[in-house]
C-alpha positions as CSV (number, residue, x, y, z in Angstrom):
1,X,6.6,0.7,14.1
2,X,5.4,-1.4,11.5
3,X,7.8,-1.3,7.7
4,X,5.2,-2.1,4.3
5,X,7.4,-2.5,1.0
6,X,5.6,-1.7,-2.0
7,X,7.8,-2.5,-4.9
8,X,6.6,-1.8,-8.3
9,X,8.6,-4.4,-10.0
10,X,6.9,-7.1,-7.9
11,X,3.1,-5.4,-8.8
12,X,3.7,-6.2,-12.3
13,X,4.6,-9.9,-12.3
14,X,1.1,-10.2,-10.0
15,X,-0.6,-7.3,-8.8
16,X,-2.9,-8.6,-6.6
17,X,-1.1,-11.4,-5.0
18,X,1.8,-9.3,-4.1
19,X,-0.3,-6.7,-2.3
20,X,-2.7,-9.9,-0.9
21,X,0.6,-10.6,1.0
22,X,2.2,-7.3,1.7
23,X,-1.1,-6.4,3.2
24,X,-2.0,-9.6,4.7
25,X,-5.6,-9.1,3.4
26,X,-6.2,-13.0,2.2
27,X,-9.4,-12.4,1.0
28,X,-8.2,-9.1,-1.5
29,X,-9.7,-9.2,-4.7
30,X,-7.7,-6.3,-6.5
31,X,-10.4,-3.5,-5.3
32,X,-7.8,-0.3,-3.7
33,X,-10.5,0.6,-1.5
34,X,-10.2,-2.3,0.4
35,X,-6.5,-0.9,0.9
36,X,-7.4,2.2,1.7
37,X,-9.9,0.9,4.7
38,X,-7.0,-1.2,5.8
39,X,-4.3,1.5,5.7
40,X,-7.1,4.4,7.8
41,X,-7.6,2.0,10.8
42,X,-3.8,1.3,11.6
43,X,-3.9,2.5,15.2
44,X,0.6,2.3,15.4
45,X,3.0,4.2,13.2
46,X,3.6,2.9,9.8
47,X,6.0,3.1,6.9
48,X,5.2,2.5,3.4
49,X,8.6,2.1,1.5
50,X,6.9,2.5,-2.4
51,X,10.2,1.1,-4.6
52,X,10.2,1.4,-8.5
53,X,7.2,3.8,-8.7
54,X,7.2,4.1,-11.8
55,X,5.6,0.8,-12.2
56,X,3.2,1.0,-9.8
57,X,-0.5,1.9,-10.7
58,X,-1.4,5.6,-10.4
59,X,-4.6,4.9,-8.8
60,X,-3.3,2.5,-6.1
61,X,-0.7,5.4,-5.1
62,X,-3.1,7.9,-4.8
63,X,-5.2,5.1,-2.7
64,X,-1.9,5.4,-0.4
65,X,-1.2,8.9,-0.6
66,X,-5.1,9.4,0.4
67,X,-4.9,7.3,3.4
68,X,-1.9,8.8,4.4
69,X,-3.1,12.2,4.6
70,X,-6.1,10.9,6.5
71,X,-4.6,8.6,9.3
72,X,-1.4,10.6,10.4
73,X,0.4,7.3,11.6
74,X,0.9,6.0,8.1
75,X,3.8,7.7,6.6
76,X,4.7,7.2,2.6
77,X,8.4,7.0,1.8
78,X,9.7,7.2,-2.0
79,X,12.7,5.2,-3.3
């Protein structure tokens, strides 16, 4: 099972780079639906731990809560 940490603190000293990494999309230019594509074609269970959430962007959370619901093996946890 793969373990993603999301933490809202990080996204706000550098958005982009901290998902660039968490992702390990090196060519991410800050566009979520390149995260949701990512997130849909995981073909092993995964684990999105989303810390601080009240700092992280509304839209990038639905992106995540979208491709959850679509891909079944990517599951959203809450801290």
């Amino acid at each position: 099972m793969t373990q993603i940490i999301i933490d809202g603190n990080k996204l706000t000293e550098n958005e982009e780079e901290h998902l660039k990494e968490t992702f390990d999309l090196p060519t991410y230019n800050g566009d979520y639906e390149e995260i949701y594509q990512y997130l849909i074609g995981f073909y092993k269970k995964t684990t999105i731990t989303l810390k601080n959430t009240n700092k992280i962007d509304p839209d990038l959370l639905e992106t995540i809560e979208k491709a959850s619901e679509y891909n079944q093996l990517v599951q959203i946890e809450k801290e």
